[in-house]
Structures are given as structure tokens and as C-alpha cells.
C-alpha positions as a Python dict, from the first residue, in 0.01 Angstrom:
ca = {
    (1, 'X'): (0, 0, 0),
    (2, 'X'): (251, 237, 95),
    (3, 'X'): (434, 178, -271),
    (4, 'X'): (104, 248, -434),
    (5, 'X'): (104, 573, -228),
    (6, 'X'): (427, 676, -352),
    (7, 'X'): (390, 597, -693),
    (8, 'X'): (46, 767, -685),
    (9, 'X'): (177, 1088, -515),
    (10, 'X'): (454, 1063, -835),
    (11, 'X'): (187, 1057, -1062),
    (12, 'X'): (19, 1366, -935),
    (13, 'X'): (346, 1553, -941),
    (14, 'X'): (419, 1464, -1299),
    (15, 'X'): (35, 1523, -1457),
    (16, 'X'): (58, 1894, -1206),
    (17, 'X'): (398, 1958, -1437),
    (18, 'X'): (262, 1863, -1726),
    (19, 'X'): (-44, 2049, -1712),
    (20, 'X'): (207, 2373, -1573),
    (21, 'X'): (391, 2313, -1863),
    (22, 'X'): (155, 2355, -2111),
    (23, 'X'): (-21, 2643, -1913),
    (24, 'X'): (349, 2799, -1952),
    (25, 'X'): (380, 2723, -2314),
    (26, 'X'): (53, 2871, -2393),
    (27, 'X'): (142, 3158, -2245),
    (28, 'X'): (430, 3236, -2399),
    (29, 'X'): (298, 3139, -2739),
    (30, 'X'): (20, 3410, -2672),
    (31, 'X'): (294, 3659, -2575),
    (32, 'X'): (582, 3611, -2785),
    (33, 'X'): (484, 3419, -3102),
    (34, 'X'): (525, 3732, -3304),
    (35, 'X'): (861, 3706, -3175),
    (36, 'X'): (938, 3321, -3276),
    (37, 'X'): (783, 3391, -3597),
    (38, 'X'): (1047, 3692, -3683),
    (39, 'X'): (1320, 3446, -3502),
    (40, 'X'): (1598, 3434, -3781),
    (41, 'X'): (1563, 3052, -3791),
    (42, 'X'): (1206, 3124, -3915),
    (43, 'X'): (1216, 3372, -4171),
    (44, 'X'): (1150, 3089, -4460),
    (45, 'X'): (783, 3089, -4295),
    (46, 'X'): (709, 3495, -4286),
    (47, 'X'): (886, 3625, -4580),
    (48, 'X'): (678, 3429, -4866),
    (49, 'X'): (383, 3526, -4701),
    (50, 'X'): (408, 3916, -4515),
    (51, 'X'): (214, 4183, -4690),
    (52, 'X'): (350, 4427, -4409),
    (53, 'X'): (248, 4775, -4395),
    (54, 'X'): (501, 5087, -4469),
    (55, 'X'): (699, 5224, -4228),
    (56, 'X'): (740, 5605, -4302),
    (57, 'X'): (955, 5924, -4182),
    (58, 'X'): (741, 6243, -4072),
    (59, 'X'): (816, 6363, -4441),
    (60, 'X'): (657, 6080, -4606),
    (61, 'X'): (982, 5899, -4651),
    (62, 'X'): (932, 5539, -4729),
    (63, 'X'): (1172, 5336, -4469),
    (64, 'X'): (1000, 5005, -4494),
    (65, 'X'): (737, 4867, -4719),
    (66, 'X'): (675, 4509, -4854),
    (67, 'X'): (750, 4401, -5229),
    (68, 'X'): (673, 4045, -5367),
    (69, 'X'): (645, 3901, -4982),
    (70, 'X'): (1013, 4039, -4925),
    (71, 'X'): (1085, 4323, -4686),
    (72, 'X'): (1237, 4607, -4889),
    (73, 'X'): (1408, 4959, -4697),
    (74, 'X'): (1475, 5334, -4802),
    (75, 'X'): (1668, 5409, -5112),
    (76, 'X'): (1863, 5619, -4962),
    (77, 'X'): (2143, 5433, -4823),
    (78, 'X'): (2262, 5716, -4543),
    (79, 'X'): (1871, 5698, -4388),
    (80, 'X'): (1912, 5322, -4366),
    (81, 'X'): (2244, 5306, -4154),
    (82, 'X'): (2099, 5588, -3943),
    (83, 'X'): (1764, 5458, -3868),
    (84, 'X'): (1874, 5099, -3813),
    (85, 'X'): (1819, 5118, -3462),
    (86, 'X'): (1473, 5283, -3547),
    (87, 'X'): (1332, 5057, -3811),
    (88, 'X'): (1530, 4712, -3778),
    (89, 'X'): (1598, 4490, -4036),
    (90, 'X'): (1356, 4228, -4056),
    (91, 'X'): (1495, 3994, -3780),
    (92, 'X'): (1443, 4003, -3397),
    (93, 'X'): (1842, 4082, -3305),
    (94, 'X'): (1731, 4432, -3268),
    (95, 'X'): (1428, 4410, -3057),
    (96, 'X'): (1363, 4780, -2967),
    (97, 'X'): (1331, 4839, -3332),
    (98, 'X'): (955, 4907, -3462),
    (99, 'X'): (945, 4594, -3698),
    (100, 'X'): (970, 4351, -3416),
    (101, 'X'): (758, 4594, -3125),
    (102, 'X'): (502, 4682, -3360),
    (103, 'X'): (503, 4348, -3583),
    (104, 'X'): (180, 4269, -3461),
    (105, 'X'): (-4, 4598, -3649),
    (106, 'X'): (261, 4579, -3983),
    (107, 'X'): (187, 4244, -4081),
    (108, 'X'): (-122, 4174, -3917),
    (109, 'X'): (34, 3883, -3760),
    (110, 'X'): (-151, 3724, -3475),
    (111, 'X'): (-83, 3413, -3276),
    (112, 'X'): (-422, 3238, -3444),
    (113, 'X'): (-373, 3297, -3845),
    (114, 'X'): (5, 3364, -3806),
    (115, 'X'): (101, 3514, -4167),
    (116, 'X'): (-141, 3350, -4347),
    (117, 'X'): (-494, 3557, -4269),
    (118, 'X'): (-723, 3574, -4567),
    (119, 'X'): (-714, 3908, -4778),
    (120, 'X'): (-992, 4002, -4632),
    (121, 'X'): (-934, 4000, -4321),
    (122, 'X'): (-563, 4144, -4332),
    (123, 'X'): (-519, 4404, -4071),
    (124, 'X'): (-150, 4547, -4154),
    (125, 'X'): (-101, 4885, -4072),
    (126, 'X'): (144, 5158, -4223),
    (127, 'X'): (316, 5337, -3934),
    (128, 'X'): (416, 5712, -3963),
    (129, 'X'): (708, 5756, -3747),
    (130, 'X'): (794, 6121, -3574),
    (131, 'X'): (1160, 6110, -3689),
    (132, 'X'): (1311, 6314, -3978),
    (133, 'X'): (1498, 6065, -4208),
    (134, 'X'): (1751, 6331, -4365),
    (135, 'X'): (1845, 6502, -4026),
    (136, 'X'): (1894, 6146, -3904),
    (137, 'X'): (2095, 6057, -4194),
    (138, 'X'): (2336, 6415, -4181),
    (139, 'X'): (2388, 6363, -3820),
    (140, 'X'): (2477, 6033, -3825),
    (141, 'X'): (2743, 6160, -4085),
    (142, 'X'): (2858, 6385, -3844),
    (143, 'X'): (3033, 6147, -3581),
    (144, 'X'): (3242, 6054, -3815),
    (145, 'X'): (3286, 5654, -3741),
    (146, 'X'): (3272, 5719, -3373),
    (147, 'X'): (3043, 5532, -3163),
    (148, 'X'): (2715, 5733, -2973),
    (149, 'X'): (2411, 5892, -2995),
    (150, 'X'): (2266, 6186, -3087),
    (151, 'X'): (1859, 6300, -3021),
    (152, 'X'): (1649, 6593, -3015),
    (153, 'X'): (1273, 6635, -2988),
    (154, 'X'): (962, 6855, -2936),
    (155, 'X'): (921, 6935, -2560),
    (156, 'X'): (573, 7052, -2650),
    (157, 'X'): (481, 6809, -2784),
    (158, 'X'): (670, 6520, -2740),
    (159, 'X'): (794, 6428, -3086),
    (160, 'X'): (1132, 6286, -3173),
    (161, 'X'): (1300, 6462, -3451),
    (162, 'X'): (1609, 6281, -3437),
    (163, 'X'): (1716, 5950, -3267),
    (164, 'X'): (2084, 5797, -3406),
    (165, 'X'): (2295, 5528, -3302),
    (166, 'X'): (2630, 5412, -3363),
    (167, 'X'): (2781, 5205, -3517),
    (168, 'X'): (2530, 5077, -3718),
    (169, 'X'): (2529, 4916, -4054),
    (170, 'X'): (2357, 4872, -4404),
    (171, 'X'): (2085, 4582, -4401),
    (172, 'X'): (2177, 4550, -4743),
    (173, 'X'): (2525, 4502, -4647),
    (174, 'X'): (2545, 4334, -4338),
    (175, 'X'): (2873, 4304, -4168),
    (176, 'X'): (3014, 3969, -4126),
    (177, 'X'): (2984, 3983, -3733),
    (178, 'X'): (3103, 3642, -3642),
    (179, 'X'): (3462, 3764, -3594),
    (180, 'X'): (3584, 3936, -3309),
    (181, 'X'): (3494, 4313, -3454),
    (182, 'X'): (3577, 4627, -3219),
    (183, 'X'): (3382, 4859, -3497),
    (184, 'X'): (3058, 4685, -3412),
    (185, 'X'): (3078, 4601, -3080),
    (186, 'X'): (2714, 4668, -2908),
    (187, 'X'): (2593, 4743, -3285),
    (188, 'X'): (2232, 4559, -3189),
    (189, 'X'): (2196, 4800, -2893),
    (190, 'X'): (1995, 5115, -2985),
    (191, 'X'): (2267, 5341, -2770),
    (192, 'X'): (1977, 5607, -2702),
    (193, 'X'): (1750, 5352, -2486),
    (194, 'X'): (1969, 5076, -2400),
    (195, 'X'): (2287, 5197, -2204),
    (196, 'X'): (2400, 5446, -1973),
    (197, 'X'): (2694, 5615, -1946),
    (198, 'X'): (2918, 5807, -1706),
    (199, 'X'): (2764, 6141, -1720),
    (200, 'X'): (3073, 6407, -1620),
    (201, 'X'): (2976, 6775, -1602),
    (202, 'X'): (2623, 6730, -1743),
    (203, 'X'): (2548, 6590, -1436),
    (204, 'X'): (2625, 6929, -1264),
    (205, 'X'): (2260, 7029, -1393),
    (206, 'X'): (2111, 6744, -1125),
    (207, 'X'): (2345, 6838, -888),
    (208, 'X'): (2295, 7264, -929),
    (209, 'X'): (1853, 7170, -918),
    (210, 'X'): (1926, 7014, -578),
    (211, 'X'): (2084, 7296, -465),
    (212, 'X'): (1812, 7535, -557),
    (213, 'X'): (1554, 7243, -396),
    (214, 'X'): (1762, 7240, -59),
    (215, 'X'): (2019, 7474, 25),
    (216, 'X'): (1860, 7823, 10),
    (217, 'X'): (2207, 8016, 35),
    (218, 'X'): (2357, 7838, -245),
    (219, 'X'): (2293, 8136, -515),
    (220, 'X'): (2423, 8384, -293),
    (221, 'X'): (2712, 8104, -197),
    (222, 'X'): (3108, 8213, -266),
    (223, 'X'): (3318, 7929, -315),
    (224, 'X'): (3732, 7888, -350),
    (225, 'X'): (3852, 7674, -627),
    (226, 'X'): (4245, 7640, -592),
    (227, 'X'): (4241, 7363, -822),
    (228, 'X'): (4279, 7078, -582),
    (229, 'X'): (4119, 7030, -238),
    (230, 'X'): (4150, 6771, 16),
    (231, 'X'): (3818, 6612, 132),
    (232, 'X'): (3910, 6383, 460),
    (233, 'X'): (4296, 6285, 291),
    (234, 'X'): (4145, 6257, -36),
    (235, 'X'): (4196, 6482, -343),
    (236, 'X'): (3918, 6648, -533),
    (237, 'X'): (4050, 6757, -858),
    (238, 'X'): (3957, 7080, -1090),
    (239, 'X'): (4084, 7113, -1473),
    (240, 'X'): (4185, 7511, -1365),
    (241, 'X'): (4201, 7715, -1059),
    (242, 'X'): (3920, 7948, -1070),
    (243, 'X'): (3949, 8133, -703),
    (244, 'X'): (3640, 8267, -558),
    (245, 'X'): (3367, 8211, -765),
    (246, 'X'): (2999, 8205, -756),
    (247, 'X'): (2771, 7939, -927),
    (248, 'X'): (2693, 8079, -1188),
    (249, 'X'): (3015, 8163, -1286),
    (250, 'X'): (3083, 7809, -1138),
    (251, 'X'): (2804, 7634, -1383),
    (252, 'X'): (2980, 7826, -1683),
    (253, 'X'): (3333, 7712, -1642),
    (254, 'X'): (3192, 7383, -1502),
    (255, 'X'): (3389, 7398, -1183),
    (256, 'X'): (3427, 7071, -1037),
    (257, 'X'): (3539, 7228, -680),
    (258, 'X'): (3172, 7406, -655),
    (259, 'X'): (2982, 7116, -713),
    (260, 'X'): (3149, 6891, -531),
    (261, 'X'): (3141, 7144, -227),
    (262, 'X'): (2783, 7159, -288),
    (263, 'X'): (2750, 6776, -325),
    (264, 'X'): (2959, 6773, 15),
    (265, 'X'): (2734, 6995, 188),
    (266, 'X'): (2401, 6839, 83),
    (267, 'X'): (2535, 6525, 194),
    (268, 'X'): (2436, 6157, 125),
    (269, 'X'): (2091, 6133, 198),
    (270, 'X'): (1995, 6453, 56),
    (271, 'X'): (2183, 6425, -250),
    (272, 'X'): (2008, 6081, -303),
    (273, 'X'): (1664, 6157, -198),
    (274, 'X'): (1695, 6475, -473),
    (275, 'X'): (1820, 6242, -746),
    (276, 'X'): (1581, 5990, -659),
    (277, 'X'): (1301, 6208, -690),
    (278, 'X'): (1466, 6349, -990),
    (279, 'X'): (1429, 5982, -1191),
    (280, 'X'): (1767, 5785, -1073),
    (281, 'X'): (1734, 5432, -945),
    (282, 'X'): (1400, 5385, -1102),
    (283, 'X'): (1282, 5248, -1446),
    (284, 'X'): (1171, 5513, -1688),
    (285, 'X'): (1000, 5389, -2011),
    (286, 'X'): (1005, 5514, -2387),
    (287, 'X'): (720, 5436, -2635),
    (288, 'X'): (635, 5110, -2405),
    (289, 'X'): (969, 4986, -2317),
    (290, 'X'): (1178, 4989, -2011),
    (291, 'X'): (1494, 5224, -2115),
    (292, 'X'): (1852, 5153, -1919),
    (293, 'X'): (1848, 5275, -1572),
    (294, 'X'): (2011, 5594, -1474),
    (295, 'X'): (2189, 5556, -1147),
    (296, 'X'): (2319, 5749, -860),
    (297, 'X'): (2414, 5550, -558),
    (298, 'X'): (2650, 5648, -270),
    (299, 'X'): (2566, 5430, 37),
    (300, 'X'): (2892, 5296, -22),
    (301, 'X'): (3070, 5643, -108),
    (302, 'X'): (3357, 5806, 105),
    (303, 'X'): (3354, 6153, 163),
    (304, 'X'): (3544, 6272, -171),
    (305, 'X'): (3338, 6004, -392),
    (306, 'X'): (3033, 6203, -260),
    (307, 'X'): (3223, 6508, -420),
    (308, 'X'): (3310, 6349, -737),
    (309, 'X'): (2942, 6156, -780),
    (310, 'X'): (2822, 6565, -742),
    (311, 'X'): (3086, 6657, -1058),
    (312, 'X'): (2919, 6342, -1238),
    (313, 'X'): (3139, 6129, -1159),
    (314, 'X'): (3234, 5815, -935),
    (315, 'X'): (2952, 5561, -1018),
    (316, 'X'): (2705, 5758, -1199),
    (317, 'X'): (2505, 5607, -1500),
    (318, 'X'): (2270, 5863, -1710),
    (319, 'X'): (2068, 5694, -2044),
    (320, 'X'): (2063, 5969, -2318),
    (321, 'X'): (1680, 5880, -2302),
    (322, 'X'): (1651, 5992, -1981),
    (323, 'X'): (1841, 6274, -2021),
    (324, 'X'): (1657, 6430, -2331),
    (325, 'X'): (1355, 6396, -2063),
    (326, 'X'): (1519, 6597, -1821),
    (327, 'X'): (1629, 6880, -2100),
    (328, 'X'): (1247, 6885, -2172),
    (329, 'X'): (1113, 6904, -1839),
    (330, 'X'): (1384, 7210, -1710),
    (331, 'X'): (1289, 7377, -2063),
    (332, 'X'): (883, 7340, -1960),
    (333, 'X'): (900, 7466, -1665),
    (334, 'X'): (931, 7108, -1476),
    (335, 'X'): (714, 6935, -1667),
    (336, 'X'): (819, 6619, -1904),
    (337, 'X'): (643, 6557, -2175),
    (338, 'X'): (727, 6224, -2278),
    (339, 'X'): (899, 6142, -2584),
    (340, 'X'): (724, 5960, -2880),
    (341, 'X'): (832, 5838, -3199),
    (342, 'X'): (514, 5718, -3380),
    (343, 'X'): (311, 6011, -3482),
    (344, 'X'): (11, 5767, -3633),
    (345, 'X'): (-123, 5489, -3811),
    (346, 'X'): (-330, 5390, -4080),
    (347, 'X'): (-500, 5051, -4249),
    (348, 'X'): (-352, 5007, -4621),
    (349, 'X'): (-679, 5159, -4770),
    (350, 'X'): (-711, 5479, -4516),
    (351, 'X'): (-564, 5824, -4412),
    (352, 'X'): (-358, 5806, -4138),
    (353, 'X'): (-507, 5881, -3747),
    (354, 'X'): (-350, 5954, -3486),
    (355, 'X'): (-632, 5844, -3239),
    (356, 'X'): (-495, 5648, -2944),
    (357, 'X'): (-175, 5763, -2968),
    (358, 'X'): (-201, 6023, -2654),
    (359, 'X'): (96, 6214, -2536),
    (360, 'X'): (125, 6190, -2159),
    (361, 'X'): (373, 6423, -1889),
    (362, 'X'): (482, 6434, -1572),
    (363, 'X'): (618, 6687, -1285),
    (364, 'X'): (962, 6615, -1251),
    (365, 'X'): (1104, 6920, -1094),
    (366, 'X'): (1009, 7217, -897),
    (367, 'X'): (954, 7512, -1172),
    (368, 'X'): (1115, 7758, -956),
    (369, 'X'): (1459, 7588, -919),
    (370, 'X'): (1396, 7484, -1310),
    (371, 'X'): (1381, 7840, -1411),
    (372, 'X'): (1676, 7906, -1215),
    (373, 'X'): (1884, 7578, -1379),
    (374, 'X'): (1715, 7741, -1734),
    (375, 'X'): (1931, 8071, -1671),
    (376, 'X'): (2212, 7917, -1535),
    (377, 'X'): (2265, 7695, -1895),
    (378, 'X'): (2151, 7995, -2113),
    (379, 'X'): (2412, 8184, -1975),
    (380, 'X'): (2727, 7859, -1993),
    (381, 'X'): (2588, 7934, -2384),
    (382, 'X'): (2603, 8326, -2377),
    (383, 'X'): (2943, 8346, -2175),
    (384, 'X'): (3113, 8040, -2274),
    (385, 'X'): (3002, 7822, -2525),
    (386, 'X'): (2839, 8141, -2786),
    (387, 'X'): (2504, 8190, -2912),
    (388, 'X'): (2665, 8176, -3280),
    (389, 'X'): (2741, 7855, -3294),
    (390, 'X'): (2367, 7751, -3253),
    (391, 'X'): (2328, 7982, -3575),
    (392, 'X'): (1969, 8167, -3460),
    (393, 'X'): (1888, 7954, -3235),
    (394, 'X'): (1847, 8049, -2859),
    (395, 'X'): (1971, 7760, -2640),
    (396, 'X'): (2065, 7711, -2321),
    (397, 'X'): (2320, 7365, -2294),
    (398, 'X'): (2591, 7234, -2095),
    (399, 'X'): (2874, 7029, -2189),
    (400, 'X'): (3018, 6692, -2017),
    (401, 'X'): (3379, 6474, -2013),
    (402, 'X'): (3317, 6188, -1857),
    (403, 'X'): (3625, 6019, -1753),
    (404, 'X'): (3619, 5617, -1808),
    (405, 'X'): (3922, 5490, -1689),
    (406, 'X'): (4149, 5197, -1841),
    (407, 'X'): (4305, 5488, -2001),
    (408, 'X'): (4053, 5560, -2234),
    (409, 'X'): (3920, 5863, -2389),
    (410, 'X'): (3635, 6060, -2170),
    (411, 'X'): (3306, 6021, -2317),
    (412, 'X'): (3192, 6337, -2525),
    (413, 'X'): (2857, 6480, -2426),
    (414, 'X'): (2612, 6811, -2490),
    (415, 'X'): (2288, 6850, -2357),
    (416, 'X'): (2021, 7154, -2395),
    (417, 'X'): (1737, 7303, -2518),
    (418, 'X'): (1564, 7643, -2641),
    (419, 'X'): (1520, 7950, -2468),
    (420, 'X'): (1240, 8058, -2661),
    (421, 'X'): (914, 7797, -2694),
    (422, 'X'): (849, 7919, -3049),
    (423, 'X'): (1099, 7678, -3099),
    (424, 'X'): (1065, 7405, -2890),
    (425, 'X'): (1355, 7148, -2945),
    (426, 'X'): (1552, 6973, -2653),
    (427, 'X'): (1837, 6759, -2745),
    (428, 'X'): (2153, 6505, -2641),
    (429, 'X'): (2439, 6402, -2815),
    (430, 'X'): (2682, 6197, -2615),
    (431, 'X'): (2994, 6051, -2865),
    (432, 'X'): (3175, 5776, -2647),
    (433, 'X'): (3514, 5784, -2621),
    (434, 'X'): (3508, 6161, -2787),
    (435, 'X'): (3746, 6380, -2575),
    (436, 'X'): (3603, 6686, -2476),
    (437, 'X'): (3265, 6750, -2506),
    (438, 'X'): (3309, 7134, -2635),
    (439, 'X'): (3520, 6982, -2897),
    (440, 'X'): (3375, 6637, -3033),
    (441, 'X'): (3004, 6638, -2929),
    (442, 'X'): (2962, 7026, -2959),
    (443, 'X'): (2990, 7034, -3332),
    (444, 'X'): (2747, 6754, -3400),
    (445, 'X'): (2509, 6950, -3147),
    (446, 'X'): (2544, 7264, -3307),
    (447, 'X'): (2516, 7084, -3646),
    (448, 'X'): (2173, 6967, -3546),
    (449, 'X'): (2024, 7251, -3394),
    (450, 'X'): (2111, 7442, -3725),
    (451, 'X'): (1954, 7219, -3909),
    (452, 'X'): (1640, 7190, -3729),
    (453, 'X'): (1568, 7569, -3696),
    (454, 'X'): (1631, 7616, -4064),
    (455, 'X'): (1330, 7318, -4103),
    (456, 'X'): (1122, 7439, -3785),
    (457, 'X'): (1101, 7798, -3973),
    (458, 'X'): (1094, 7654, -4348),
    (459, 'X'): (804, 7430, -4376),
}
């Protein structure tokens, strides 16, 4: 009896797996058979039988459409490498791309007809995306083989006007990326959403908001740079010797002695309550999708790494996503409107509608101490980096050089926005392994703004 028992409890177990198992695979064939079906293994099932909608720029650009059952891309060979990332290229290695998020409403594909719906009953949308494929394309140019990203977008709004990343490659030409390859290393990550990177002097903004938020003298503050300071036996280190300076003259020459005294002063749990409230240590999304985390943590931190983590440096991880949200929300006042990169959709026989698509915001900072952050970057441009370089363009922006270690270049970075909301544009351009941001990222920056105004004003 008691080896019946056994055997019948055994029984039980394995017919309670089984029927978990199935549950399981059911599931995930509900969820994710759009994504075996794309699965490179699989593409002899979709590609005789997609009639995929078009993917298309904001200037009626065709990126994507389908020709004889086979996925064809732009003509233009520049606005395929640079919108890569963007559009994909037919396969599921680049899974933030629209063709494998939004497979579903190109091809109509759904886990019960799979590709093979009747005509009739074909539901393949075209997609209009925000994105403008020849400033895409130009900027792309513009880094010049160097890895990075580069965005800007419509703070009003919420539109993406540019999104790059590099490297990235011709899906008519695809690399042979078997072989150990530096040039494509991380060429399936979509730099803008994927990864964070040390931050540098950008990070100065975060750090210059939570002194407006919590230290009410710090505008009124004088503070002595002498190049190097010792914090508890430690050395904090700054590129010049400045003397007594305020910060706002501080913010302009990016000292890295005033913001790590400020840093210092707020302390630890200040300084991370502030950045925590700012976005850091928490997921943030773009068009659906969890983006790479930002992070500021110091638990751990002696008293100089506090200091350096203020300067942007130390552990600190920003994702250009996020940080295009926080040039948006310091440029409106507080207020993100979130970015968006599909402007609408239509069926193959109608107009397209943008119905459904909503643009949502969110509070992320306190529009007094954003106004004051505002002035202090419109004046870095006025005083240091000059208004003509933006062309006619008002901007405020601040520059970063992010030190990496192993005795590698500092990442290159520029952040900003507009002054004046008749022409609404926020943007980041971070170029990894670049130098100095003035000098590598700046130009590409500049080049974009430029460009942009002369459309915005155009049209």
C-alpha cells in the first residue's frame, strides 16, 4: 500500500507539471509568437507570405514597405544606416526596433492565423514615425565613425526629430559579425534607450537643481577653487584654478570644486533623496519599453566620492533617453512631456489617425529651481560656449567629459534646449570615447540645432 502511495503521489506531481507546462507554453505562445515567428531561424515561414504595412519618416519617406512578400528599406542608403536602430531589419536581433515591437499591427500577424490571414481579413497597418529621415541621416554623418548617440525632440509636444545610433550598418550590407569586430561592438543595442553612461559635467545640472531644492544660500554662496582640495585625505580635482567664484560663474566654467562642495554639503541622503526624486534608481520607459536605468548610488561612497558623484562622476550612470527627458522638463517649466516616436497609423486603404496615440507628462522638478537651472545653462551658452554657434537659435546647454578609466578617452557629451518655446527642441548628443565635449560632441550639437531651426522655420 505504501508503494502504491508513492507511486500515486509521483503521478500527481508529474500530470501537475505537465499540465504547468503547457499552461506555460501557452502563455508564452500568446505573448511572444510574433517574436518566434520573426526568429531568424524562421524567416522561410514569414517572408513568402508578409504583406507588411510601410513604415514612413514624418516627411513621407518610405523606410520600410513590402515588395513580392520580401521586406524592402529606403533608397537612400545614409537613412538606412541611421535609422537601423529605429526601423530594424527584418529579424528580432534588434528588438527595440519598430518591426519587431510593432510586428503585430505591420503584418497583421496574430498568434491564431500567423502570416497567413485571408485578404480580407488582413489588418497590416502603415506606421508614420515622428523622426526626420535626412536630419537622421546628416547627423549620423557627423560622428564621423565614432560610436554614440545623438537626439532631439519637441518638448511641446513630445515628438522625436532625431534619434541615431552608432555604429550601425547597411541591411543590405550586413557586416560579417562572427569575428571578433571592435567597430561593431554593441551594434544591436539602440545606444539612445539601451545603455548608460558616465555622465561628467552634465550631471552638474542634477546636482545645481538640488541645490536650488535644498540649500537656500547656495545662489548667494562664494566658493574657493584652488584647483585641488583635500576632502578627509582625499583629493578632489579641478581642470583650472578658478578662485572665488559664484555658481553661476561656477556652472559656466563647469567647476568641479563648486559642485562637489555643494555635493559635500548636501550630503548623502539629501543628495540621493533629490536624485531619486529626480528619476535615478528607477525604471523610466520610452514608447512602451523599459529604457537603461540611470543611477546614482552612494551608500557605499567616502567623503570625496560624494564630491566626485556631485561633478558626475564616481559611479554615476545617465541613459541619453533619460536625459533628453530631463532637457524637456527644465525647458517646460518642470514638466516632461514624454517622448514619442510614432506620430500615427493607418489601415492600407485609409488616411492616417492619430487616435490612441495620446501624449502623456509628468512633474519632474520644482519650476522655480527649473527656471533658475534654465538661466544658469543659457548663460554657460552666452558666456562660454556662444550663441553663434547655434546659428539663430536660442539655447541654453551644458557640456560633459566623462572620464572612463582603463586609459581611455572621456566620453563626449552636450545636452540643452531652447530658450524661446516658439521653438521648442531639446536635445543630447553623447559621442563615447570623444574627448572633450566642447570639442567632439559640440559640433554635432550645433550641427543639429542648425539644421532643425532652418526646417522648424521653413516648412
Amino acid at each position: 500500500m505504501r508503494n502504491i502511495k508513492y507511486r500515486s503521489i509521483i503521478l500527481y506531481l508529474l500530470v501537475l507539471a505537465f499540465f504547468v507546462g503547457i499552461g506555460f507554453y501557452i502563455y508564452e505562445f500568446v505573448t511572444k509568437s510574433n517574436i518566434w515567428a520573426f526568429s531568424p531561424v524562421n524567416r522561410h515561414l514569414s517572408e513568402g507570405a508578409m504583406s507588411g504595412g510601410k513604415i514612413l519618416d514624418a516627411n513621407d519617406v518610405i523606410l520600410a514597405q513590402t515588395v513580392d512578400g520580401k521586406r524592402r528599406y529606403c533608397d537612400d542608403e545614409g537613412i538606412r544606416k541611421a535609422l537601423l536602430h529605429t526601423v530594424g531589419d527584418g529579424s528580432v536581433l534588434i528588438p527595440t526596433s519598430v518591426q519587431s515591437r510593432y510586428s503585430t499591427e505591420l503584418f497583421g500577424y496574430n498568434f491564431i492565423t500567423g502570416f497567413g490571414a485571408p485578404k480580407i481579413l488582413n489588418i497590416s497597418q502603415n506606421i508614420k514615425l515622428t523622426l526626420d529621415g535626412s536630419l537622421c541621416s546628416s547627423i549620423s554623418k557627423s560622428f564621423k565613425g565614432k560610436k554614440g548617440t545623438a537626439l532631439a525632440y519637441n518638448y511641446l509636444t513630445g515628438d522625436i526629430l532625431c534619434m541615431v545610433s552608432l555604429p550601425t550598418y547597411d541591411v543590405y550590407n550586413r557586416p560579417d559579425l562572427s569575428k571578433d569586430n571592435s567597430e561593431y561592438e554593441g551594434v544591436y543595442l539602440n545606444r539612445a534607450i539601451s545603455s548608460a553612461f558616465t555622465p561628467g559635467s552634465i550631471f552638474k545640472i542634477f546636482t545645481a537643481m538640488a541645490g536650488f531644492d535644498s540649500m537656500p544660500s547656495v545662489e548667494s554662496k562664494t566658493f574657493e577653487c584652488n584647483k585641488e582640495k583635500l576632502v578627509n585625505g582625499e583629493k578632489v580635482v579641478c581642470m583650472e584654478k578658478h578662485g572665488k567664484i559664484n555658481l553661476k560663474n561656477g556652472f559656466s566654467k563647469s567647476c568641479d570644486i563648486v559642485f562637489g562642495d555643494i555635493g559635500y554639503e548636501l550630503g548623502k541622503s539629501v543628495m540621493k533623496s533629490k536624485m531619486e526624486e529626480y528619476g535615478f534608481n528607477k525604471p523610466e520607459h520610452f514608447d512602451g519599453m523599459e529604457i537603461a536605468k540611470s543611477e546614482y548610488k552612494v551608500e557605499n561612497a567616502s567623503d570625496a566620492d560624494l564630491c566626485w558623484s556631485a561633478i558626475g562622476q564616481y559611479t554615476n550612470r545617465v541613459c541619453p533617453m533619460y536625459m533628453l527627458k530631463i532637457m524637456g522638463a527644465i525647458a517646460n517649466g518642470g514638466i516632461c512631456v514624454e517622448p514619442k516616436i510614432i506620430k500615427a497609423m493607418s489601415s492600407n486603404s485609409s488616411a492616417f489617425n492619430s487616435a490612441g496615440l495620446k501624449t502623456s507628462s509628468k512633474k519632474i522638478f520644482n519650476s522655480e529651481s527649473s527656471q533658475k537651472v534654465r538661466e544658469l545653462m543659457r548663460y554657460a551658452v552666452k558666456s562660454h560656449y556662444g550663441d553663434a554657434n547655434f546659428g539663430k537659435a536660442v539655447m541654453c546647454a551644458k557640456t560633459g567629459t566623462a572620464e572612463v578609466g582603463e586609459e581611455k578617452e572621456p566620453h563626449s557629451w552636450m545636452v540643452g534646449f531652447s530658450y524661446d518655446k516658439t521653438f521648442p527642441i531639446a536635445f543630447v548628443v553623447m559621442v563615447e570615447n570623444g574627448g572633450f565635449g566642447i570639442k567632439t560632441a559640440g559640433p554635432i550639437a550645433f550641427k543639429m540645432i542648425k539644421t532643425l531651426h532652418s526646417n522648424f522655420f521653413n516648412k
